[in-house]
N, CA, C and O of each residue as an XYZ file, in Angstrom:
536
protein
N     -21.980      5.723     11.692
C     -21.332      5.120     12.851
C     -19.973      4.565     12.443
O     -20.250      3.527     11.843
N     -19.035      4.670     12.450
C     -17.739      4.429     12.982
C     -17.791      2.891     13.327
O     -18.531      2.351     14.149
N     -16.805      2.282     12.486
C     -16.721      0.858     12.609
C     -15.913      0.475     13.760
O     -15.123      1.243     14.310
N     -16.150     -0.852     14.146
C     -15.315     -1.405     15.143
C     -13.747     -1.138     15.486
O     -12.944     -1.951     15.028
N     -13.271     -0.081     16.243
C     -11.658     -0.505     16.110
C     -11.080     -1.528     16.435
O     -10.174     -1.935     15.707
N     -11.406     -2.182     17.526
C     -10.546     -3.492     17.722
C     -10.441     -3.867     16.253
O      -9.404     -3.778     15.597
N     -11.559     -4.277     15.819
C     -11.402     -5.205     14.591
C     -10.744     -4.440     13.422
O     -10.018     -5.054     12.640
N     -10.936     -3.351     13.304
C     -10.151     -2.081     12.858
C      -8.168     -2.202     13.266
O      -7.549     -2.266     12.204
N      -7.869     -2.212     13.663
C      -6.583     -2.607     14.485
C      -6.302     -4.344     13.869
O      -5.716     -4.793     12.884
N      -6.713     -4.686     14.498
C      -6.593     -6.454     14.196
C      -6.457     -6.456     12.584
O      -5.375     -6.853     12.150
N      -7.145     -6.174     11.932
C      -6.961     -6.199     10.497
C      -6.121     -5.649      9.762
O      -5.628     -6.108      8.732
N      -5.838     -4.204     10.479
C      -4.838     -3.389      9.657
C      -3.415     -3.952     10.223
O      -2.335     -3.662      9.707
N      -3.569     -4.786     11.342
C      -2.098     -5.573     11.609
C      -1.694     -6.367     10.829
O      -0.598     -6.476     10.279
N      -3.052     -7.234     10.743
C      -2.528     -8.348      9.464
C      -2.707     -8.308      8.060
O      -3.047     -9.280      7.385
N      -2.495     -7.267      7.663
C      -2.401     -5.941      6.031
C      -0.669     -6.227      6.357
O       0.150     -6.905      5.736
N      -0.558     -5.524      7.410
C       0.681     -5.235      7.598
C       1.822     -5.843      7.974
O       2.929     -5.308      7.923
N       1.562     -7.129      8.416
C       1.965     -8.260      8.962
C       2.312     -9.584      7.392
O       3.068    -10.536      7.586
N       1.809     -9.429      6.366
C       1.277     -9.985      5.305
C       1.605     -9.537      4.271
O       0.864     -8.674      3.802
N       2.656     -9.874      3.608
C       2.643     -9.407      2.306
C       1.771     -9.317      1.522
O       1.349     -8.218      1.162
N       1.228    -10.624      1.008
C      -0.191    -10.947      0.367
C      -1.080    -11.863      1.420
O      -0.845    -12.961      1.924
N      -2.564    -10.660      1.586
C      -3.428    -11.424      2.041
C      -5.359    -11.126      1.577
O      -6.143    -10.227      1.276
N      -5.311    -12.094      1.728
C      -6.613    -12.293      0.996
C      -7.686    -12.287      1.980
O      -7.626    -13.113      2.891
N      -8.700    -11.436      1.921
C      -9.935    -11.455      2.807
C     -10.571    -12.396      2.101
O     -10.560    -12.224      0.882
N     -11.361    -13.749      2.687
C     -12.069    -14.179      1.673
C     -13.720    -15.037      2.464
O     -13.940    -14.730      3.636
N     -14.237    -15.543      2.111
C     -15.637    -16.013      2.616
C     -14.802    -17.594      2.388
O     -14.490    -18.066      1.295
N     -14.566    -18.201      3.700
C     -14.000    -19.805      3.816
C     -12.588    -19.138      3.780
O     -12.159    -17.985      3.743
N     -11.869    -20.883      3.822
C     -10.658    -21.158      3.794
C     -10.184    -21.078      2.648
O     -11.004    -20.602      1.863
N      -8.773    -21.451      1.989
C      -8.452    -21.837      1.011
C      -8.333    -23.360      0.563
O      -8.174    -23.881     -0.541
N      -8.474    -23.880      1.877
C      -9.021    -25.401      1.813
C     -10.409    -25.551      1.176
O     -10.669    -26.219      0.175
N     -11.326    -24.764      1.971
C     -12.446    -24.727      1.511
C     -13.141    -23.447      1.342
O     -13.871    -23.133      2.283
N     -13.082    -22.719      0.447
C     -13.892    -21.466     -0.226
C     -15.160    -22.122      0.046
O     -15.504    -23.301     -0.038
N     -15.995    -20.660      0.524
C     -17.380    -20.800      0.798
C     -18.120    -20.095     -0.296
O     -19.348    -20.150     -0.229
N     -17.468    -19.306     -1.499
C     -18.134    -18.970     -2.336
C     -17.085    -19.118     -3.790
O     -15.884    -19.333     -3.954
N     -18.222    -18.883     -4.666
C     -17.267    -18.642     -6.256
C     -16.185    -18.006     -6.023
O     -15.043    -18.448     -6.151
N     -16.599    -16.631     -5.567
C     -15.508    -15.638     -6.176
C     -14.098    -16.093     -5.142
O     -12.957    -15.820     -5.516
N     -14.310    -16.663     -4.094
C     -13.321    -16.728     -2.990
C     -12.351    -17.520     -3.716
O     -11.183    -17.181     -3.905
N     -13.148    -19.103     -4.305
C     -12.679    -20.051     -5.412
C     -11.673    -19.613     -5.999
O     -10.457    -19.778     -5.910
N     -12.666    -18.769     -6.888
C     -11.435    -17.865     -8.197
C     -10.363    -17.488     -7.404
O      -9.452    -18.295     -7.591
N     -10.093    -16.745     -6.710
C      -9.107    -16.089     -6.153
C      -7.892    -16.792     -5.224
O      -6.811    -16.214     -5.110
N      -8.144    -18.046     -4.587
C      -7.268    -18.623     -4.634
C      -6.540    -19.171     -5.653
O      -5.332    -19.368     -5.524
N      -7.191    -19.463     -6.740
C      -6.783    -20.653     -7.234
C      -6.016    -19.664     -8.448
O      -5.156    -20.168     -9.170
N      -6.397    -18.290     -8.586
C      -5.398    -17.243     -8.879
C      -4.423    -17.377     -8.345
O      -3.609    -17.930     -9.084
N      -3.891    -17.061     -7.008
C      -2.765    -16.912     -5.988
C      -1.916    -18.513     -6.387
O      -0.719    -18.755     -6.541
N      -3.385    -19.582     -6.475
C      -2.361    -20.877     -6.332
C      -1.280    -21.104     -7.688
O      -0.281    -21.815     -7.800
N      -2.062    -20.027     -8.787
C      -1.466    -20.462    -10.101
C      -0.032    -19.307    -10.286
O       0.853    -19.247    -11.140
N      -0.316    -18.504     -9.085
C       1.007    -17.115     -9.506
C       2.327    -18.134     -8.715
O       3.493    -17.949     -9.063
N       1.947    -19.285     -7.551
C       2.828    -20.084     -6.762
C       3.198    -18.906     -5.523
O       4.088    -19.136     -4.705
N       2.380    -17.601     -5.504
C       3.125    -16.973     -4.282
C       2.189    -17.965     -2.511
O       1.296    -18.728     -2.141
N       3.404    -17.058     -2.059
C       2.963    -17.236     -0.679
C       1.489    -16.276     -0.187
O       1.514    -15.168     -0.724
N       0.552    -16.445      0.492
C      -0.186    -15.270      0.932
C      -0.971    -15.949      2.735
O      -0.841    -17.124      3.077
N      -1.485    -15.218      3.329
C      -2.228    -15.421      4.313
C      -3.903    -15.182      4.169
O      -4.401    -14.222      3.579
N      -4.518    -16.064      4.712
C      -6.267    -15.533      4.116
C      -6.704    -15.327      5.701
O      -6.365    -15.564      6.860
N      -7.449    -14.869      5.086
C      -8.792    -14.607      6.728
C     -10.205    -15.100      6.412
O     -10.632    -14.746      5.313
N     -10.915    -15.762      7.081
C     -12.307    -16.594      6.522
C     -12.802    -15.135      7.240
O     -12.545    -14.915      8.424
N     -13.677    -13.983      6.239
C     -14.348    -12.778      6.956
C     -16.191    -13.388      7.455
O     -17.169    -12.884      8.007
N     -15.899    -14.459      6.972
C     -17.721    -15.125      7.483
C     -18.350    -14.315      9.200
O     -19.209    -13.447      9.353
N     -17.329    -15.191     10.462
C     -17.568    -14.794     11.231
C     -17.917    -13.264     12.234
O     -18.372    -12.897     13.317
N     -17.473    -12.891     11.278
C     -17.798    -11.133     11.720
C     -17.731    -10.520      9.877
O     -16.730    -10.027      9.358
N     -19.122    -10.747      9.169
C     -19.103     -9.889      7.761
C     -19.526     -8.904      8.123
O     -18.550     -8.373      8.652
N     -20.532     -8.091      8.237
C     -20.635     -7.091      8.772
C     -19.938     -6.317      9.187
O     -19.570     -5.355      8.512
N     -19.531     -6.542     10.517
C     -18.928     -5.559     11.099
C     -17.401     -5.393      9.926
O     -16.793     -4.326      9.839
N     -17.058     -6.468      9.241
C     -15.459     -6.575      9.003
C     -15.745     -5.711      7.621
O     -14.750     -5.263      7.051
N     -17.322     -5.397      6.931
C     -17.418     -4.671      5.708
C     -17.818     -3.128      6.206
O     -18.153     -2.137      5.556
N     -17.641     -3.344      7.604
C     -17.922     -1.499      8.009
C     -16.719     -1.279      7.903
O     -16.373     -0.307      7.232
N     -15.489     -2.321      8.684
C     -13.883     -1.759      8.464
C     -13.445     -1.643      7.291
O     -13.060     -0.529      6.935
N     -13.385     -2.751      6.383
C     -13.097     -1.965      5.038
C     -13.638     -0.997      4.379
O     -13.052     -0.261      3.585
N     -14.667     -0.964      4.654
C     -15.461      0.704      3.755
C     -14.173      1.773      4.070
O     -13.383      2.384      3.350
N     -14.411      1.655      5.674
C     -13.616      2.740      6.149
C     -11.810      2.394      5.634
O     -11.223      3.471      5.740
N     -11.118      1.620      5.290
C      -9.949      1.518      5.200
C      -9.905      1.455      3.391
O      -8.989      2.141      2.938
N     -10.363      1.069      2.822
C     -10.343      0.908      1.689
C     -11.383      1.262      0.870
O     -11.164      1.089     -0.329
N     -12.837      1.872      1.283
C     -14.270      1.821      0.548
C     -14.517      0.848     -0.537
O     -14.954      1.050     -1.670
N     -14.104     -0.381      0.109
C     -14.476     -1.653     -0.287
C     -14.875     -2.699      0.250
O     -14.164     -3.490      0.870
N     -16.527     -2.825     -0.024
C     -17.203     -3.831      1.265
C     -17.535     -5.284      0.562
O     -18.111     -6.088      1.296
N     -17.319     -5.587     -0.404
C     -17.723     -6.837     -1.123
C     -16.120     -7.874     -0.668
O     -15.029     -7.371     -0.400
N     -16.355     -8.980     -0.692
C     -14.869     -9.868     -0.443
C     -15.129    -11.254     -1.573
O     -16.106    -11.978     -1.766
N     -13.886    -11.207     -2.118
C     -12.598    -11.201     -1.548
C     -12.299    -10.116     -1.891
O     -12.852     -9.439     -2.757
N     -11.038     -9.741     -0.988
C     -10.422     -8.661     -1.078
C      -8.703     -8.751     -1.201
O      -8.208     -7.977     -0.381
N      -8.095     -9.181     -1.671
C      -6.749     -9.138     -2.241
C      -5.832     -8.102     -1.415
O      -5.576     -7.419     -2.407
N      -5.337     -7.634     -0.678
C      -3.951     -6.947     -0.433
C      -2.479     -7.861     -0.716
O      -2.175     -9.043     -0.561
N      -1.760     -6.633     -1.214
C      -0.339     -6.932     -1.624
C       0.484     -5.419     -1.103
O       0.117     -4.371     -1.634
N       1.336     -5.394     -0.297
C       1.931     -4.616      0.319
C       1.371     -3.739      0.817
O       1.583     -2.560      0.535
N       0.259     -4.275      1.945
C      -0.588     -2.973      2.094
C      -1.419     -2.320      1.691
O      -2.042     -1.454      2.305
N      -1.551     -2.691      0.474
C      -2.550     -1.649     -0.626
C      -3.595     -2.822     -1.328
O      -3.188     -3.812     -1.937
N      -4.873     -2.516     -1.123
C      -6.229     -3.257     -2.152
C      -5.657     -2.793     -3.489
O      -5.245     -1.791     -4.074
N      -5.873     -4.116     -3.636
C      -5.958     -4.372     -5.512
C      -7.305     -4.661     -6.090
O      -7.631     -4.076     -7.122
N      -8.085     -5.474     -5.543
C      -9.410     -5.327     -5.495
C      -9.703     -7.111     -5.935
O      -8.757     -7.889     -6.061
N     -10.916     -7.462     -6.091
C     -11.694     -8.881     -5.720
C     -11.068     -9.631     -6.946
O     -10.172     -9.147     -7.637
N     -11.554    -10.687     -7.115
C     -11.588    -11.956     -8.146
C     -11.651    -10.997     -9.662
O     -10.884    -11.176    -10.608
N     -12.616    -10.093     -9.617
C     -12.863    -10.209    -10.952
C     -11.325     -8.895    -11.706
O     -10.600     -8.862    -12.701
N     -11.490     -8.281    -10.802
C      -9.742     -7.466    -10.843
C      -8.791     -8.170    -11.182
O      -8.164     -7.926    -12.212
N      -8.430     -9.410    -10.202
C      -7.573    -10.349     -9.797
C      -7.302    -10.766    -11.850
O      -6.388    -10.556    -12.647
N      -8.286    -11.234    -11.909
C      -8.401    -11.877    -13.335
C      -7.627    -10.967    -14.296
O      -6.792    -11.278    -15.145
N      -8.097     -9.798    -13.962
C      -7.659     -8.718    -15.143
C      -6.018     -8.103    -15.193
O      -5.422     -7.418    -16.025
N      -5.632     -8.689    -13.912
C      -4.549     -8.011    -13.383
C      -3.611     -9.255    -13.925
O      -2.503     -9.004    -14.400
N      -4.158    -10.768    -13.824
C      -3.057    -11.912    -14.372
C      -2.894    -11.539    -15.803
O      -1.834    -11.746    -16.394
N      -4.113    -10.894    -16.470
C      -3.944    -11.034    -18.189
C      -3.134    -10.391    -18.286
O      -2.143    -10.790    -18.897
N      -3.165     -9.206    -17.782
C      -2.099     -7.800    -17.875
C      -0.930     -8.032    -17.576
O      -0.235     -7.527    -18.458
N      -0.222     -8.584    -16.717
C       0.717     -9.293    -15.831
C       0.850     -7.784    -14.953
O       1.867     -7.097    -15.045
N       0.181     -7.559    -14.468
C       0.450     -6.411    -13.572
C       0.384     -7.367    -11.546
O       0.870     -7.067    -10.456
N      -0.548     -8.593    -12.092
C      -0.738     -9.136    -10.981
C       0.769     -9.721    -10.653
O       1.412     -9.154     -9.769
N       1.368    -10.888    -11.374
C       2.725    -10.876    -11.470
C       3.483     -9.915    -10.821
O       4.022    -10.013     -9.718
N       3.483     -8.970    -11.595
C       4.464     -7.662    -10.919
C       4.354     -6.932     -9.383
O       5.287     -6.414     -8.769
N       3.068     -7.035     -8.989
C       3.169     -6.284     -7.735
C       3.246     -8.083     -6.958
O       4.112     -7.898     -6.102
N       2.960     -9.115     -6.868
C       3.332    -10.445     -6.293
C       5.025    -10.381     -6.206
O       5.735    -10.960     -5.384
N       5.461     -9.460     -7.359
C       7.396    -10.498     -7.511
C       7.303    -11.352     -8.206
O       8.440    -11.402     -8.676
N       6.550    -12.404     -8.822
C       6.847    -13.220     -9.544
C       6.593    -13.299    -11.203
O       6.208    -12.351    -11.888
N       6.884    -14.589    -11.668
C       7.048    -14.463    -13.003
C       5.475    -14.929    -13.062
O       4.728    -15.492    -12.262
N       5.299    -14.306    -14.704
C       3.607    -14.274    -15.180
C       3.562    -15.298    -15.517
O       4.546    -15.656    -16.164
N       2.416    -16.374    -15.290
C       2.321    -17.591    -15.628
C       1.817    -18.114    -17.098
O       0.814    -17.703    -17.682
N       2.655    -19.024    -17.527
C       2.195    -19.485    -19.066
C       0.740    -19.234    -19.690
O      -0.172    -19.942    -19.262
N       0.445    -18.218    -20.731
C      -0.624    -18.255    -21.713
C      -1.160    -19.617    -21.564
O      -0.630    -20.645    -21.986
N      -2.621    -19.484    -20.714
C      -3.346    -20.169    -20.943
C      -3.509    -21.091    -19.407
O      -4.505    -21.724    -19.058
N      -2.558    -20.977    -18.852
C      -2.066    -22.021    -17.855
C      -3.464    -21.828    -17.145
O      -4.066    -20.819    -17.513
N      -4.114    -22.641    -16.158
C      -5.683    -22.502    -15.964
C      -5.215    -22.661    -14.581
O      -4.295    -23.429    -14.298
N      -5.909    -21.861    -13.616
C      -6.022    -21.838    -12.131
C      -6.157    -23.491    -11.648
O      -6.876    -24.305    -12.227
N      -5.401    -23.753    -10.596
C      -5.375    -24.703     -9.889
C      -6.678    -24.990     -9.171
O      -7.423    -24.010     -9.170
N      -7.200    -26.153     -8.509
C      -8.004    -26.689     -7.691
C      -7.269    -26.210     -6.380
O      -6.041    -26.288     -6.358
N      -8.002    -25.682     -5.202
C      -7.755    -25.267     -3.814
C      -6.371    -25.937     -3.783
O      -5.999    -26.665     -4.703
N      -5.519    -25.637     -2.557
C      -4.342    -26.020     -2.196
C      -4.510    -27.409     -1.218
O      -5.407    -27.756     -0.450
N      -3.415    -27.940     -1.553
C      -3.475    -29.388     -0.392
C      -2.922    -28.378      0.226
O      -2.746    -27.204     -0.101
N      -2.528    -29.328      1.688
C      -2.144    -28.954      3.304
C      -0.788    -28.257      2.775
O      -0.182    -27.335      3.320
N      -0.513    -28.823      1.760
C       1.296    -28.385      1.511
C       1.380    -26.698      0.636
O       2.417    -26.050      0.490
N       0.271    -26.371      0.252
C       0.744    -25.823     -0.537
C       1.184    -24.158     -0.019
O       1.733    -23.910      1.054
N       0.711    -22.904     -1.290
C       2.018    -22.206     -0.493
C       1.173    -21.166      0.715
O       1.667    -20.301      1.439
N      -0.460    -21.687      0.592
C      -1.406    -20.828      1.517
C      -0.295    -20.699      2.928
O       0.668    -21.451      3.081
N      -0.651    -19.646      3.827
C      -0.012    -19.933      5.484
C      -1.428    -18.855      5.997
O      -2.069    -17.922      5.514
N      -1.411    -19.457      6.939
C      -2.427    -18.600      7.881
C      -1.984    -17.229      8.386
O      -0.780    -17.149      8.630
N      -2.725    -16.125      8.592
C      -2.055    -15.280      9.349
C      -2.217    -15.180     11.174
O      -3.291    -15.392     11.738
N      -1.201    -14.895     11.752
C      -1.721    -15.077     13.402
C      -3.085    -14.233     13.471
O      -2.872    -13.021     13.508
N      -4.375    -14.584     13.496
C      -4.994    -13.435     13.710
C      -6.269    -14.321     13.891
O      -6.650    -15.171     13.087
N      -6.812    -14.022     14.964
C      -8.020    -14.513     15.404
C      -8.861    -13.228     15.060
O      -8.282    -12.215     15.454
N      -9.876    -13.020     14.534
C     -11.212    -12.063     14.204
C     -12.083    -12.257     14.958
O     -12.758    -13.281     14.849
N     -12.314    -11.374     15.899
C     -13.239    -10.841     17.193
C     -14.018     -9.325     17.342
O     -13.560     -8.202     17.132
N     -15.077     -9.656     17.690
C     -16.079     -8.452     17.752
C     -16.165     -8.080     19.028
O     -16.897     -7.143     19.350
């Protein structure tokens, strides 16, 4: 069966709408799981900008759309210009390498430097316009 397009559409807007955005389970205020954790606090330590989406409210249906857009149903899910880079444990492999750096634009962060605690209100998280509806 063929996943939802609305939600199909809605998502691939805000891929596209988003330089860096992060599918993740919670906020970046508040991650609802480990791996979501890790992965901000990746993004918080590169200092880029990104947009997240809490995929809680529609998982399902939102892991039939990625199968189909990416054949990747586990989250978080990382995009950077459009293109999956893939979850937390990628994410990790991609800072050692500085390959994560490189497709972000920014400079690789100091040997050793240790992921930040979630972002206050200030930091460089922004929401994307996008309400997620089934």
């Amino acid at each position: 069966m063929a996943a939802n397009p609305e939600l199909r559409a809605q998502l691939e807007s805000a891929i596209s709408d988003n330089k860096v955005l992060l599918l993740m389970k919670g906020t970046p205020e508040a991650p609802r799981c480990g791996f979501s954790m890790r992965a901000v606090g990746i993004l918080e330590q590169m200092g880029t900008e990104y947009g997240a989406i809490d995929v809680l409210p529609v998982l399902q249906p939102l892991r039939e759309v990625t199968a189909e857009i990416a054949d990747w149903q586990t989250f978080p899910q990382l995009y950077v210009d459009g293109e999956l880079l893939g979850g937390a444990d990628l994410m990790e492999e991609m800072v050692e390498s500085g390959e994560l750096a490189e497709a972000l634009g920014v400079p690789q962060p100091q040997a050793g430097a240790e992921a930040e605690e979630p972002p206050a209100e200030d930091g460089p998280y922004q929401s994307p316009p996008m309400q997620i509806e089934t």
